[in-house]
DSSP file (Angstrom, degrees, kcal/mol; ACC not computed):
  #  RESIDUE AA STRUCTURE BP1 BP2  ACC     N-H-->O    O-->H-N    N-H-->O    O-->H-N    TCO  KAPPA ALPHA  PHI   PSI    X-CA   Y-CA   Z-CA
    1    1 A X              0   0    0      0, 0.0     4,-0.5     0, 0.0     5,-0.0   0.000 360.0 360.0 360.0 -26.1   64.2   -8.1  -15.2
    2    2 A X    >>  +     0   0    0      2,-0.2     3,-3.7     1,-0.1     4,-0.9   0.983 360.0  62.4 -84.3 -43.2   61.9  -10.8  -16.6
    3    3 A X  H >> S+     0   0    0      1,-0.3     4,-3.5     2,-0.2     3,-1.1   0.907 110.0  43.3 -33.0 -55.6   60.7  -11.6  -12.6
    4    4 A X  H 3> S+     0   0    0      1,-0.2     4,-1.4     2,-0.2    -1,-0.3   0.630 115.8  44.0 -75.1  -3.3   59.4   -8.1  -12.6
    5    5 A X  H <4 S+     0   0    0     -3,-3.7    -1,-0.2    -4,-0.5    -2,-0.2   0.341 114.9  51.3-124.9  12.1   57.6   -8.0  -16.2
    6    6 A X  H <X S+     0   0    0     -3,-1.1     4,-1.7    -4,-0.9    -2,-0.2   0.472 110.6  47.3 -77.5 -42.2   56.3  -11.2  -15.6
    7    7 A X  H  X S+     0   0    0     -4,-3.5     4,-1.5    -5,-0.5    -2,-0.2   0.989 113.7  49.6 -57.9 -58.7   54.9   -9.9  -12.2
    8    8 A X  H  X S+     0   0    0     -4,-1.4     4,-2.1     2,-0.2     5,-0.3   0.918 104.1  56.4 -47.2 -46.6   53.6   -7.0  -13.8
    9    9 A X  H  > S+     0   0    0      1,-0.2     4,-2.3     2,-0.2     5,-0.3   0.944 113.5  43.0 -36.6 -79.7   51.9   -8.8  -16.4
   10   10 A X  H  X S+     0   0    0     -4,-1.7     4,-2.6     1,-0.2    -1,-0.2   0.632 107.1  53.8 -31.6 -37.7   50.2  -10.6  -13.8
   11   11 A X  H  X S+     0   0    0     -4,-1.5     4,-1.8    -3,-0.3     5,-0.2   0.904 113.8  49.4 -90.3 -61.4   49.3   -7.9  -11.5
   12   12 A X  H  X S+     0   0    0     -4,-2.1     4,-3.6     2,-0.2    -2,-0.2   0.812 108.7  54.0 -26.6 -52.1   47.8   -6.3  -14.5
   13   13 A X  H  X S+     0   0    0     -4,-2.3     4,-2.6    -5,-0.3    -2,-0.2   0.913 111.0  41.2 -24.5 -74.8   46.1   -9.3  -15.4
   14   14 A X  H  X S+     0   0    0     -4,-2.6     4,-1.5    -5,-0.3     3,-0.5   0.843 110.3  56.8 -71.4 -41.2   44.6   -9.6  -12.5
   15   15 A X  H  X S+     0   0    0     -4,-1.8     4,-1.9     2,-0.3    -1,-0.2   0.836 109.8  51.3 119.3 -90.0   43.8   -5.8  -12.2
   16   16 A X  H  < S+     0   0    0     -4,-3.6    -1,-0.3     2,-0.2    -2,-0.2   0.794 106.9  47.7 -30.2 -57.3   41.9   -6.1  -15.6
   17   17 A X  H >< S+     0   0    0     -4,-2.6     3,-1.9    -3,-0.5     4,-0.4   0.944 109.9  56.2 -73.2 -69.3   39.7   -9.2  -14.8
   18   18 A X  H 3X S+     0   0    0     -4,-1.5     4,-1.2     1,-0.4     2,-0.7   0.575 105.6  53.0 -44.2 -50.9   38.6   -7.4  -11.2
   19   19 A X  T 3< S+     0   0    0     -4,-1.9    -1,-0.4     1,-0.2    -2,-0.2   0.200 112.0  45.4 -72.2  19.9   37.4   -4.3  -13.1
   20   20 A X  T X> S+     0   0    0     -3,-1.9     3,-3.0    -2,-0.7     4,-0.8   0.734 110.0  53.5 -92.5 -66.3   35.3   -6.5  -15.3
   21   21 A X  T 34 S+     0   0    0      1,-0.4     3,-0.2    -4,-0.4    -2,-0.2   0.564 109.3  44.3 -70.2 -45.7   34.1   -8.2  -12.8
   22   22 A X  T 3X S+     0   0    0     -4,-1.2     4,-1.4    -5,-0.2     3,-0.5   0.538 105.9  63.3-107.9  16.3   32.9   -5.4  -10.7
   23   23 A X  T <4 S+     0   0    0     -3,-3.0    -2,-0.2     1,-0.3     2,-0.2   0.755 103.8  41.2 -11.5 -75.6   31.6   -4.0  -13.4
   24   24 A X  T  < S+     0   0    0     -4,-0.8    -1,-0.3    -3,-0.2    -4,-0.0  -0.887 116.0  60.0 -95.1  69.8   29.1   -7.0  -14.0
   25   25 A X  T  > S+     0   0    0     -3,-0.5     4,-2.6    -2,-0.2     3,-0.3  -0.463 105.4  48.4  78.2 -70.2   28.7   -6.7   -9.8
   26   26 A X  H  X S+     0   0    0     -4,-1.4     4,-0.6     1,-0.3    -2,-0.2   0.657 109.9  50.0 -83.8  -8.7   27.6   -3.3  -10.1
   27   27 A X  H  > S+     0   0    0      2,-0.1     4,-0.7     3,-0.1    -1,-0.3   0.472 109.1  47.3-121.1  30.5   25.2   -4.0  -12.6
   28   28 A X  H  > S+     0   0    0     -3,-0.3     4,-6.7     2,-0.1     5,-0.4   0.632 114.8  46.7 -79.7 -28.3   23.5   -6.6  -11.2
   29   29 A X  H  X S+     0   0    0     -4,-2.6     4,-3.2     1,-0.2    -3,-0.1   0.921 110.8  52.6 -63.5 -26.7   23.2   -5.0   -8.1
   30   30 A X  H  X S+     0   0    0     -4,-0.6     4,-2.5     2,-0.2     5,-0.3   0.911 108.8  53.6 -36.4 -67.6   22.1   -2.0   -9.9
   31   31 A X  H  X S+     0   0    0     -4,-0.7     4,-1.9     2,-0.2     5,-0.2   0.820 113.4  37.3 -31.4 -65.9   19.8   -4.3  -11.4
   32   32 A X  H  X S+     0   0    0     -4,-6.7     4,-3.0     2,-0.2     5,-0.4   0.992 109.7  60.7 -53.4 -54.2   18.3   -5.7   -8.0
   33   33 A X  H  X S+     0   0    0     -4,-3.2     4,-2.6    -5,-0.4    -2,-0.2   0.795 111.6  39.7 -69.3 -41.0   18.5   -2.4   -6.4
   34   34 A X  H  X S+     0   0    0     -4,-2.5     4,-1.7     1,-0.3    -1,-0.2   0.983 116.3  51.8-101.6 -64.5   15.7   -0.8   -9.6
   35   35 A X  H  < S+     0   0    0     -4,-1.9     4,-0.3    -5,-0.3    -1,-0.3   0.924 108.3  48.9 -63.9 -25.1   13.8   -3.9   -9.4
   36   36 A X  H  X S+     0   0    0     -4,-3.0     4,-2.7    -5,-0.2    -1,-0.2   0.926 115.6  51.6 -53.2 -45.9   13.4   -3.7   -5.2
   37   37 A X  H  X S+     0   0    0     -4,-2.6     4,-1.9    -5,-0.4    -2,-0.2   0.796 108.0  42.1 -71.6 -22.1   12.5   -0.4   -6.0
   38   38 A X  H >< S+     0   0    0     -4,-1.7     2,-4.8     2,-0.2     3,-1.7   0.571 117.1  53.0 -89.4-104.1    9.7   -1.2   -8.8
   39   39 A X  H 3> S+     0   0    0     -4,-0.3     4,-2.1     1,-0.3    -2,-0.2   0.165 102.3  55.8  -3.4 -35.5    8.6   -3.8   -6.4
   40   40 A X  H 3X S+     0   0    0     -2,-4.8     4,-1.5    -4,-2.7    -1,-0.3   0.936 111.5  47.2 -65.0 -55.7    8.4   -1.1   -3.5
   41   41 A X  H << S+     0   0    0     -4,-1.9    -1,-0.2    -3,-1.7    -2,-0.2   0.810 104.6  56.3 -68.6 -27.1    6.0    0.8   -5.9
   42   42 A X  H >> S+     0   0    0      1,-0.2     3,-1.6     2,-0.2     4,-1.0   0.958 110.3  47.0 -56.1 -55.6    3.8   -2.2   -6.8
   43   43 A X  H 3X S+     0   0    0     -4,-2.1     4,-1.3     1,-0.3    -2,-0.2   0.662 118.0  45.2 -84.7 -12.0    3.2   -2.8   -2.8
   44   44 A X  H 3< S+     0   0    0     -4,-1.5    -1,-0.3     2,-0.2    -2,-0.2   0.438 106.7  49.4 -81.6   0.6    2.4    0.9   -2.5
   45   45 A X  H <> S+     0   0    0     -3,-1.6     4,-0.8     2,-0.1    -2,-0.3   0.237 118.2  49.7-176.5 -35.6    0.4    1.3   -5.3
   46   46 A X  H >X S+     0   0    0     -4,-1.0     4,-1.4     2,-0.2     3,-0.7   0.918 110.9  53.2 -69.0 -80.9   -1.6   -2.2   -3.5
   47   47 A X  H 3X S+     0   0    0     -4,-1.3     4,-4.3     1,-0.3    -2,-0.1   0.733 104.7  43.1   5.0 -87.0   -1.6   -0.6   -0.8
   48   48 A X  H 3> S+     0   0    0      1,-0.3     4,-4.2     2,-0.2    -1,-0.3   0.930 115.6  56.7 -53.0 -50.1   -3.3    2.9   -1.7
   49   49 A X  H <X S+     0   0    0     -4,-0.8     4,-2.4    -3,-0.7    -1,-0.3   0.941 106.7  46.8 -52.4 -42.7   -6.0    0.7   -3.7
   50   50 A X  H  X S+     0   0    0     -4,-1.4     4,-1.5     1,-0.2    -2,-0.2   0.968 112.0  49.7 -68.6 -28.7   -6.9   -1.4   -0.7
   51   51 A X  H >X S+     0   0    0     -4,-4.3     4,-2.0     1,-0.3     3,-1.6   0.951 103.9  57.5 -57.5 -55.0   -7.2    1.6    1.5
   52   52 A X  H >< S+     0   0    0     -4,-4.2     3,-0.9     1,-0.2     4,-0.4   0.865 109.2  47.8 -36.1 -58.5   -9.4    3.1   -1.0
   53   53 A X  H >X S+     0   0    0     -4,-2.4     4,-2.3     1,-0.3     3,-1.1   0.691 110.1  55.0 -43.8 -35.0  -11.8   -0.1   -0.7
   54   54 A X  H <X S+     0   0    0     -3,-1.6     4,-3.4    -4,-1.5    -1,-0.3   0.891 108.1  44.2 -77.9 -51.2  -11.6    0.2    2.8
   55   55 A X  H << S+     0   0    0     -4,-2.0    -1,-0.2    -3,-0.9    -2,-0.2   0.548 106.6  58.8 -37.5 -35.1  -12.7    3.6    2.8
   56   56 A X  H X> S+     0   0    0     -3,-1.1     4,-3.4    -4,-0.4     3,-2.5   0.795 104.7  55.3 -82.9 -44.7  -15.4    2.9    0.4
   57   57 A X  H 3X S+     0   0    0     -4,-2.3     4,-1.7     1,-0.3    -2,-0.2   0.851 112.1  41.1 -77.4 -16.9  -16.9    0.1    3.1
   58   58 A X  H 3< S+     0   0    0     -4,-3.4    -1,-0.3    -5,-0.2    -3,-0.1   0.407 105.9  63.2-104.4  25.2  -17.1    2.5    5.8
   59   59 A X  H <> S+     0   0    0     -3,-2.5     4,-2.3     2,-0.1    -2,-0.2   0.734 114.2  30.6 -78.6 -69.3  -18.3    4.7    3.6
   60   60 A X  H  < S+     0   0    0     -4,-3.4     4,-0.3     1,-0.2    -2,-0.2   0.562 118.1  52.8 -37.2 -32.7  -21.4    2.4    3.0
   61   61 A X  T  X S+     0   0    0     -4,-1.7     4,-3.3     2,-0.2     5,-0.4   0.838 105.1  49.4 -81.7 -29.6  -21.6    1.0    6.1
   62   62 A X  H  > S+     0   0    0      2,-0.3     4,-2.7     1,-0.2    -2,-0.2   0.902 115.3  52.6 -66.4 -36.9  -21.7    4.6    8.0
   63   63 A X  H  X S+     0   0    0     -4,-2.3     4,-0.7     2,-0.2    -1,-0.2   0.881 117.6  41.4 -70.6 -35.7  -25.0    5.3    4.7
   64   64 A X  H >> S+     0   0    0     -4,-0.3     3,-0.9     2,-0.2     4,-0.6   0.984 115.3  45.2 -80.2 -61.7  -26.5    1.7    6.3
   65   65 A X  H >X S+     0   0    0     -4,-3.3     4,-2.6     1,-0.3     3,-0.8   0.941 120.0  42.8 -62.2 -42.4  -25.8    2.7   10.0
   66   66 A X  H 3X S+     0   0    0     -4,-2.7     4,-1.7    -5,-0.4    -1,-0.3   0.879 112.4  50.9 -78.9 -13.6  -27.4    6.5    9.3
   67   67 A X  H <X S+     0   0    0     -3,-0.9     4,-0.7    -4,-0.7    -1,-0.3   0.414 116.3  42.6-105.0  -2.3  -30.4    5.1    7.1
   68   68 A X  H <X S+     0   0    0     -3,-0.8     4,-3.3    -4,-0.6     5,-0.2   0.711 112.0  53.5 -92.6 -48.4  -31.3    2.3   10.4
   69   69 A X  H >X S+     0   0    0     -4,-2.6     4,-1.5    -5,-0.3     3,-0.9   0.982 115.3  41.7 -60.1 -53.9  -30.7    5.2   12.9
   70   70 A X  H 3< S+     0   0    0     -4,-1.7     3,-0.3    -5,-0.5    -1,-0.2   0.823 115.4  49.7 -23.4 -58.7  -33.5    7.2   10.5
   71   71 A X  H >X S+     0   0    0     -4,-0.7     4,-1.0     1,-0.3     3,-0.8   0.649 106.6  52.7 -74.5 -50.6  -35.4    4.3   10.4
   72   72 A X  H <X S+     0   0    0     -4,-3.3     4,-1.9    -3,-0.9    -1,-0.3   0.813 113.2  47.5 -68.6 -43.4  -35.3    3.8   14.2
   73   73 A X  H 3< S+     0   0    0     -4,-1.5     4,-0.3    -3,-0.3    -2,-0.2   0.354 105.3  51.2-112.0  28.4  -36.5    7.3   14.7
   74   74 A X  H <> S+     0   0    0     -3,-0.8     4,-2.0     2,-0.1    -2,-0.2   0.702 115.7  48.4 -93.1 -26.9  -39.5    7.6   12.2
   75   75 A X  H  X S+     0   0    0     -4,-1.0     4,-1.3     2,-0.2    -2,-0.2   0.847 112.1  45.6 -70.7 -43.9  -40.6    4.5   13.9
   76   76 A X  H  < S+     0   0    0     -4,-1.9    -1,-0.2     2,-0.2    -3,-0.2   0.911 116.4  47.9 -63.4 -45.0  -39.9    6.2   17.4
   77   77 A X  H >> S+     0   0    0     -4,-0.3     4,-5.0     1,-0.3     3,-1.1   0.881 112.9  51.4 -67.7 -35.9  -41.9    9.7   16.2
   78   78 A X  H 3X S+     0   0    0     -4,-2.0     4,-0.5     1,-0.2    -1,-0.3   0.937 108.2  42.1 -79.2 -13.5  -44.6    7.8   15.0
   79   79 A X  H 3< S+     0   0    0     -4,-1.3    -1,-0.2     2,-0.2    -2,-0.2   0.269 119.5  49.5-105.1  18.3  -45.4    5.6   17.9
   80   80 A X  H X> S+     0   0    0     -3,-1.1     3,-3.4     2,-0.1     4,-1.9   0.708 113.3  48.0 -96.4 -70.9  -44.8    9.0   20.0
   81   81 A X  H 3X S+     0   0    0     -4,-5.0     4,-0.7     1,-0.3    -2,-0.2   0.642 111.3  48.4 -51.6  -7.8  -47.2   10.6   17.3
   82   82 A X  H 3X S+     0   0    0     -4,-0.5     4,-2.3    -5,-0.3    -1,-0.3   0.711 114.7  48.6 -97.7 -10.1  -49.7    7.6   17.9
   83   83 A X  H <> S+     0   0    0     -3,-3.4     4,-2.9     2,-0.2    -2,-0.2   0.907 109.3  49.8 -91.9 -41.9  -49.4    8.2   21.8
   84   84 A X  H  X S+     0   0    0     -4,-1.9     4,-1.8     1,-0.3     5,-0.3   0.935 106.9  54.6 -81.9 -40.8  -49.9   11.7   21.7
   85   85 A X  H  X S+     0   0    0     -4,-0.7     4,-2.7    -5,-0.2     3,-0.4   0.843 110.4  47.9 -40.3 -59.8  -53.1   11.1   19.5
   86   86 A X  H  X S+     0   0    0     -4,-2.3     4,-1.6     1,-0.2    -1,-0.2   0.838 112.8  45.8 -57.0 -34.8  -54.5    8.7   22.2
   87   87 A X  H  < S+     0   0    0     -4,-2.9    -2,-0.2     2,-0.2    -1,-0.2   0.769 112.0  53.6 -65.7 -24.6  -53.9   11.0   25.1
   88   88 A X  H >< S+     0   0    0     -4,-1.8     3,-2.5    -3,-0.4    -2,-0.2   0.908 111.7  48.1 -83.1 -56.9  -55.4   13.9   22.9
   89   89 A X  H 3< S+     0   0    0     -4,-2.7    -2,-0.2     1,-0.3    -1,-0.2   0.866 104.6  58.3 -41.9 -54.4  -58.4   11.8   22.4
   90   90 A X  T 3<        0   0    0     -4,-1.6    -1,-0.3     1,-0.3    -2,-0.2   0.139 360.0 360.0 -75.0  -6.5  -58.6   11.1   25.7
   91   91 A X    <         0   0    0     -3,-2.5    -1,-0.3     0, 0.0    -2,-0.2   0.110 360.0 360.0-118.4 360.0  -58.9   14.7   27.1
């Protein structure tokens, strides 16, 4: 009789400390798992910012590309308008 209420003891024992144990397991892991997860939002939340920037410089460059292409073809009308001028003269 004592074999078996020393075995039980033990088996208890042991019984007890694993439920502590994964306790403290499950809330570290917990732990990681909510801190992956903030992390996840930080690098999303990076993300989204750079893309705005990105967005912004080909916004800016496409206002620089359309104000050269203008540029290229007041230069083109006038030296049209200066052609037409000579030719006009010329008749």
């Amino acid at each position: 009789m004592k074999k078996i209420a020393i075995t039980l003891a033990a088996v208890a024992a042991f019984g007890a400390a694993a439920c502590t144990n994964n306790g403290s397991d499950a809330n570290n892991t917990a732990t990681t798992e909510v801190g992956a997860g903030n992390e996840a939002v930080t690098d999303v939340n990076a993300s989204a910012v750079d893309a705005s920037a990105v967005n912004a410089t080909d916004s800016a460059l496409d206002s620089v590309s359309n104000g050269a292409t203008d540029a290229g073809n007041a230069v083109a009308n006038t030296a049209d308008d200066a052609g037409n001028a000579v030719s006009n003269a010329a008749h």
